[in-house]
C-alpha positions, 0 to 999 in steps of 0.5 A, a space after each residue: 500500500 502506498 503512503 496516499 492511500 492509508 489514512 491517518 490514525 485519527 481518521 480511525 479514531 473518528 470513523 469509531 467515534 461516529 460507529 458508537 455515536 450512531 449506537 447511541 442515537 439508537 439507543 437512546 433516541 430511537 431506531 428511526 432517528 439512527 437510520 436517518 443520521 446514518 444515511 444522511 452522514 453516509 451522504 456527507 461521507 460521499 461529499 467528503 471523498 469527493 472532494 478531499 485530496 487522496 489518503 485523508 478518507 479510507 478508499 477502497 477501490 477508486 473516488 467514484 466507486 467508493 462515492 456511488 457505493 456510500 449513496 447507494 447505502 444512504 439510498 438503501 437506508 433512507 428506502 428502509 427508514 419507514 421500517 426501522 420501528 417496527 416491533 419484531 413478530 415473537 
């Protein structure tokens, strides 16, 4: 792996950050709210890869795929926020 392409360890320690601050919300706020701010972070996490210079976000293949793959997840939970709520059938 080259230099550009490993981030830094902050940006770890953010991406942990933000894991347990959405199981928070879930927790403590409800799972619909959680479903929201998950897909809409994703979608400023696709800005973000967007537009910041190589090696500051993790990649996985390439800018543009990793952007579609992020607002393809946000599309996919904002299309399956309506159920997050809903009681499992015992």
């Amino acid at each position: 792996m080259s230099v550009d392409r490993v981030p830094r360890t902050y940006t770890y320690l953010l991406i942990a950050v933000w894991v347990l601050g959405m199981c928070s919300i879930g927790l403590y706020e409800g799972p619909t709210l959680a479903v929201q701010t998950t897909a809409f972070s994703l979608v400023g996490f696709a800005f973000l890869r967007a537009v910041l210079r190589p090696g500051v976000m993790p990649s996985v293949r390439g800018r543009v795929f990793d952007v579609i793959m992020l607002l393809v997840g946000a599309a996919a939970l904002f299309s399956l926020v309506s159920v997050a709520d809903t009681p499992l059938p015992m």
